[in-house]
VOPATOR-87239 format. One line per field, with one value per residue (C-alpha): residue number from 1; x, y, z. Coordinates in pm, whole numbers, plus 50000, padded with zeros to 5 digits. Layout:
<rs>
num: NUM|...
px: X|...
py: Y|...
pz: Z|...
</rs>
This chain:
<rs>
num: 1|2|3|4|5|6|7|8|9|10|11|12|13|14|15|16|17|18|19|20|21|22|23|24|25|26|27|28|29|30|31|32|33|34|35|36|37|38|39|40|41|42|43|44|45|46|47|48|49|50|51|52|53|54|55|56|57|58|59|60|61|62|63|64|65|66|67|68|69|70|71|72|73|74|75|76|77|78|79|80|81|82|83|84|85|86|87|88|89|90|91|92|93|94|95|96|97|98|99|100|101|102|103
px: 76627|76976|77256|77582|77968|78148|78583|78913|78725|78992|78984|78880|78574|78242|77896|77815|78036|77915|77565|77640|77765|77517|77198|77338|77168|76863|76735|76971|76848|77143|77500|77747|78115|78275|78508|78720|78523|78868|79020|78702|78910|78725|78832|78836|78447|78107|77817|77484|77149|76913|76563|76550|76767|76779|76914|77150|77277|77325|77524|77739|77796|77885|78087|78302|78640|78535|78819|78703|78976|79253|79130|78975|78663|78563|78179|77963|77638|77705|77738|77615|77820|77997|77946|78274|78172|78384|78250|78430|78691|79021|79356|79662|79750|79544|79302|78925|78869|78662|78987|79229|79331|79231|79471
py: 19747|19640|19732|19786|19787|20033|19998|20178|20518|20783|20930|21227|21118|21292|21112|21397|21281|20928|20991|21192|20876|20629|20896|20894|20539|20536|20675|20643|20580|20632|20634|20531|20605|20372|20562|20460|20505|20626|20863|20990|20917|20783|20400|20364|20203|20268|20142|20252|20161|20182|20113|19920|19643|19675|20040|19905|19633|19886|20070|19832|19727|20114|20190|19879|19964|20372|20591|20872|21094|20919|20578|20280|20177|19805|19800|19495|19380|19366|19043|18990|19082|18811|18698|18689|18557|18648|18825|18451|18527|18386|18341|18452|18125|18154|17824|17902|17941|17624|17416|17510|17224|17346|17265
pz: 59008|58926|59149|58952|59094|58911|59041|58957|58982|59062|59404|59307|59124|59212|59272|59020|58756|58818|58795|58482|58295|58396|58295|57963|57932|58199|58522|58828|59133|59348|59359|59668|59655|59893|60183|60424|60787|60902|60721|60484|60161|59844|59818|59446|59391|59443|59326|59107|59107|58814|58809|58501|58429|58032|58135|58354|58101|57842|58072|58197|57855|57722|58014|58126|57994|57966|58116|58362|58472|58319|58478|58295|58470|58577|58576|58617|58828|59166|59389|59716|59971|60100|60475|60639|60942|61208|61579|61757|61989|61889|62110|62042|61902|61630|61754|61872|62221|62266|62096|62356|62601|62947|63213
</rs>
């Protein structure tokens, strides 16, 4: 199963019209258009998965570069998310809690 980042989608694009482009080269597993948890709006990106990776390179290959609703796409294989750490307290200073001279 390869897991494929597909960007610059338009915010109007569908999952439907997604899937639609990707089948054209193997079976689709899913597809996830990204949206912000505030507002609901698309984001731009989503990602595909497709159960086999020859598919998926073929696709990535066809449809990097493709234009869907006016907008050319960016598709590659998708990285790992990075960690970005985070959950520390920090003070208004910008230093760690634990780095602050106590008094």
């Amino acid at each position: 199963m390869k897991k494929i980042f597909v960007g610059n989608l338009s915010f109007g694009a569908t999952e439907d019209a997604v899937r639609s482009m990707f089948e054209a080269y193997g079976t689709v597993e899913s597809v996830n258009l990204v949206t912000d948890r505030d507002t609901g709006r698309a984001r731009g990106f989503g990602f595909v998965e497709m159960s086999v990776d020859a598919e998926a390179d073929r696709a990535i290959a066809a449809l990097n570069g493709r234009e869907l609703d006016g907008r050319a796409l960016r598709v590659n294989e998708a990285r790992p998310k990075e960690d970005r750490g985070g959950g520390g307290y920090r003070s208004r200073s910008g230093g760690s809690a634990s780095s602050q001279n106590n008094w």
